[in-house]
C-alpha positions in Angstrom: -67.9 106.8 92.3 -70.7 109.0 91.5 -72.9 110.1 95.0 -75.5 112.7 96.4 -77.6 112.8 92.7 -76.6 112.6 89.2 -72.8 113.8 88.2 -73.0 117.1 85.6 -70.6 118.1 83.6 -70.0 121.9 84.0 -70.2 123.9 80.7 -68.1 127.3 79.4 -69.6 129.2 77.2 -72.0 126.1 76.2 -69.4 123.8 75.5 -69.2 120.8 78.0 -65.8 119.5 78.5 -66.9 116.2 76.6 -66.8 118.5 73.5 -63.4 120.5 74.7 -61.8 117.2 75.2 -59.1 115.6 73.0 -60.7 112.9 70.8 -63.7 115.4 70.3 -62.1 115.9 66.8 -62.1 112.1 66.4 -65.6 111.4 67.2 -68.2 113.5 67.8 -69.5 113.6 71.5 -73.0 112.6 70.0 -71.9 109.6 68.2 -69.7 109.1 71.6 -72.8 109.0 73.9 -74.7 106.8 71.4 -72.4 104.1 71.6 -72.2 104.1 75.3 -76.0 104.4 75.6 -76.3 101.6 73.1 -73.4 99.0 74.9 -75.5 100.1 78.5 -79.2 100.0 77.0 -78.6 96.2 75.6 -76.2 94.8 78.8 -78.1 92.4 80.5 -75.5 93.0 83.7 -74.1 96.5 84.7 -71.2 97.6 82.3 -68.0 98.1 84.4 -65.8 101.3 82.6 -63.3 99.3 81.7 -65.9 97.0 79.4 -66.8 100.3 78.0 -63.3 101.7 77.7 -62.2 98.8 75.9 -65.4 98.6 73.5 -65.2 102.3 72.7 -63.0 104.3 70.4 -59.9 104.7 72.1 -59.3 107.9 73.8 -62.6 108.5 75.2 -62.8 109.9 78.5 -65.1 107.3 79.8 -66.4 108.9 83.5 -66.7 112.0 81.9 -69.0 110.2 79.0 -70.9 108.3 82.1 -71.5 111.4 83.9 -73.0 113.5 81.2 -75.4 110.3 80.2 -76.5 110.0 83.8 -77.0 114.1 83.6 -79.5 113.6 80.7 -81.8 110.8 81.9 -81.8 112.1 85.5 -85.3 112.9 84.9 -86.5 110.3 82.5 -88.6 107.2 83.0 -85.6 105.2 83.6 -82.3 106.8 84.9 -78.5 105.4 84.6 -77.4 104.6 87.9 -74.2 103.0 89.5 -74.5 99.6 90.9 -71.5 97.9 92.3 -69.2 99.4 90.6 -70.4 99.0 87.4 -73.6 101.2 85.5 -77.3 100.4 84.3 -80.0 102.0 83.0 -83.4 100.9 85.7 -86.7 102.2 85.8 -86.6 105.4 88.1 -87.3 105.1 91.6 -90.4 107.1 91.4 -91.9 104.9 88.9 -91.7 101.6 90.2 -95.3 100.8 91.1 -95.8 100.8 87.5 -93.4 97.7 87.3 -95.2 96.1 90.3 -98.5 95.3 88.5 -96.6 92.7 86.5 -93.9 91.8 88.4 -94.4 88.3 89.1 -94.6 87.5 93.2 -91.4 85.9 94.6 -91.7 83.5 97.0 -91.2 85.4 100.3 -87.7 84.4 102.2 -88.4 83.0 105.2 -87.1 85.0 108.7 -84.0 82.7 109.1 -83.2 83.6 104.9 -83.7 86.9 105.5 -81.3 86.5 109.1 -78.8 84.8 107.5 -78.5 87.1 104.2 -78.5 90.1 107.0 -75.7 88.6 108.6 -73.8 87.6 105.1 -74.2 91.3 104.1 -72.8 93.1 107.1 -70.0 90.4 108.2 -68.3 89.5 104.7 -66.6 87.0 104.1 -68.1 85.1 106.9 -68.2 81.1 106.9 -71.0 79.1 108.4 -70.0 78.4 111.6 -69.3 82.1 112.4 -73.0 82.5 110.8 -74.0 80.4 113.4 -72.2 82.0 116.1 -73.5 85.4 115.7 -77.4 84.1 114.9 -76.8 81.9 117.9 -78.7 78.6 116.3 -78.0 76.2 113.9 -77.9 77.2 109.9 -79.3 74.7 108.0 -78.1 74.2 104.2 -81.2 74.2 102.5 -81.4 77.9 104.0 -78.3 78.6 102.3 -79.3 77.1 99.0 -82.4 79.2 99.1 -80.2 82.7 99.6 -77.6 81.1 96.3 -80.8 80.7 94.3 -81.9 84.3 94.5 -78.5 85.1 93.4 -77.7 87.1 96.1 -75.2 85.2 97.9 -72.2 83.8 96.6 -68.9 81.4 97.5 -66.2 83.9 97.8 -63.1 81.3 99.2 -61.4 79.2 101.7 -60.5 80.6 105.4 -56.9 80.1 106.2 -58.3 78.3 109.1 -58.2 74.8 110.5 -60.6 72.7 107.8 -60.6 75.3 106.0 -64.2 76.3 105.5 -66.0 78.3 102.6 -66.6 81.8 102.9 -69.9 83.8 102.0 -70.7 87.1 100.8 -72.8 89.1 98.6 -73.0 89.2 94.8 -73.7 92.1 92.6 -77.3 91.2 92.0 -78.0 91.8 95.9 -76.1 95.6 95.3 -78.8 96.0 92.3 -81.8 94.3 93.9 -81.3 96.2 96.8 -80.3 99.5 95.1 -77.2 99.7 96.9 -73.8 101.0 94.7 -71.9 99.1 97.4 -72.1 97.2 100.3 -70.9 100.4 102.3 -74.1 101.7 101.5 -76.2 99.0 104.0 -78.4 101.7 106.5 -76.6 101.6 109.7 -77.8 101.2 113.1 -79.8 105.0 113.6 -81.6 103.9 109.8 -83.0 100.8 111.0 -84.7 102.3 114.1 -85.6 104.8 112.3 -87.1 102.3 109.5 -88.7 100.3 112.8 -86.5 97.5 112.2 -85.1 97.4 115.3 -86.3 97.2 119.0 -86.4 100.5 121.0 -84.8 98.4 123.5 -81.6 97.2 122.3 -78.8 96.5 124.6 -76.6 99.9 125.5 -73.2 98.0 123.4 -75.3 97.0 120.7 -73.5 97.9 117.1 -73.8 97.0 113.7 -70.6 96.6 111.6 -69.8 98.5 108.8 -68.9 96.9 106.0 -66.2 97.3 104.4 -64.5 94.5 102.0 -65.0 94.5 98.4 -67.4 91.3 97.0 -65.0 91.1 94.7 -61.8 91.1 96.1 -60.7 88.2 98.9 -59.2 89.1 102.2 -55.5 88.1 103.2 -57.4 85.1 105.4 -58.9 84.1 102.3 -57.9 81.8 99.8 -59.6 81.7 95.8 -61.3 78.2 95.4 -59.7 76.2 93.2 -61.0 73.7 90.6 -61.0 71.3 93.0 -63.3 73.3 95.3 -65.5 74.6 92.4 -66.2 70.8 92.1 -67.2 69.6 95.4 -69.7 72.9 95.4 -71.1 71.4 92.4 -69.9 74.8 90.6 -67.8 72.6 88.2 -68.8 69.9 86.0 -66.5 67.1 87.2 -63.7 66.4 84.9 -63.4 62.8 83.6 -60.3 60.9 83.0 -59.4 59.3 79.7 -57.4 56.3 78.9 
């Protein structure tokens, strides 16, 4: 994981170690960075290294590759950034009012949406009912359904739990909406004051948890939904039974 600024690659003698490495005599580091730029530059989602290790020449020293593209469009118009886990190219952070003039206007999420996505983000994997519990009202579906058409929610399992209930979390289009590489990256409690998002007043125990489970990866009080489940969630086109 790449943090505080773009990742360089340190040079001797000016030769990077992409060019000291071993398949430099294979392919040359150029062609090497074209390919990657190429595979990243036309991904409609962020390109994971392992996508790129297994669409690249073998050999090639894929981190290293990442590291000295993000070096060379740190100050471009659009830099390569780390979302999730996986890499992008977006416009850079300094230039996004030029995107804004013809960005078409999302609805705005209501202050329950926005409650419940806070909620999803900081207590992953969290069913409804404990949504409830913490908000301290009741959580309506269509609420819900609202949050899974932005995309930045998503069904993550079952709770090993009486009825076993669906669990929520976040998806990797909240990370990159939000510019966030992970969810460990959510401000914490002295950010949000300092953002004047919350009261001056808060309660003396009042804490925000850190998060810290993978999207990705289910908890051992989690089980994967099944085809079943997938089906029921209307995930699944419902398979029909021939004579």
């Amino acid at each position: 994981m790449v943090e505080n600024g773009p990742m360089h690659i340190q040079h001797d003698n000016d030769e990077s170690d992409l060019q000291k490495s071993e398949w430099a005599s294979a392919i040359p580091v150029s062609e090497a960075l074209r390919m990657a730029e190429a595979i990243l530059f036309a991904s409609a989602e962020p390109v994971t290294v392992r996508a790129l290790e297994e669409r690249l020449p073998s050999g090639i020293d894929v981190p290293a590759l990442l590291g000295e593209l993000q070096s060379i469009y740190a100050k471009r118009g659009i830099n390569l950034l780390q979302v999730g886990g996986a890499w992008a190219f977006r416009t850079a952070a300094d230039l996004a009012f030029l995107m804004n003039r013809e960005a078409v206007q999302q609805k705005k999420l209501s202050r329950a949406a926005l409650e419940v996505l806070a909620v999803i983000a900081y207590h992953q994997p969290v069913t409804r009912a404990e949504l409830e519990d913490i908000r301290g009202v009741e959580t309506s579906k269509g609420t819900l359904d609202v949050l899974m058409e932005t995309g930045w929610i998503k069904f993550r399992g079952r709770r090993r739990t009486p009825g076993r209930p669906i669990t929520y979390g976040t998806t990797g289009s909240f990370l990159d909406h939000f510019g966030l590489q992970e969810v460990r990256d959510l401000p914490g409690i002295d950010e949000l004051r300092g953002a004047g998002l919350l009261s001056a007043r808060m309660p003396a125990n009042f804490a925000i948890p850190v998060p810290v489970n993978d999207p990705d990866e289910l908890t051992e009080d989690e089980d994967p939904l099944t085809d079943i489940d997938l089906e029921e969630l209307g995930l699944l086109t419902p398979r029909v039974e021939h004579d």
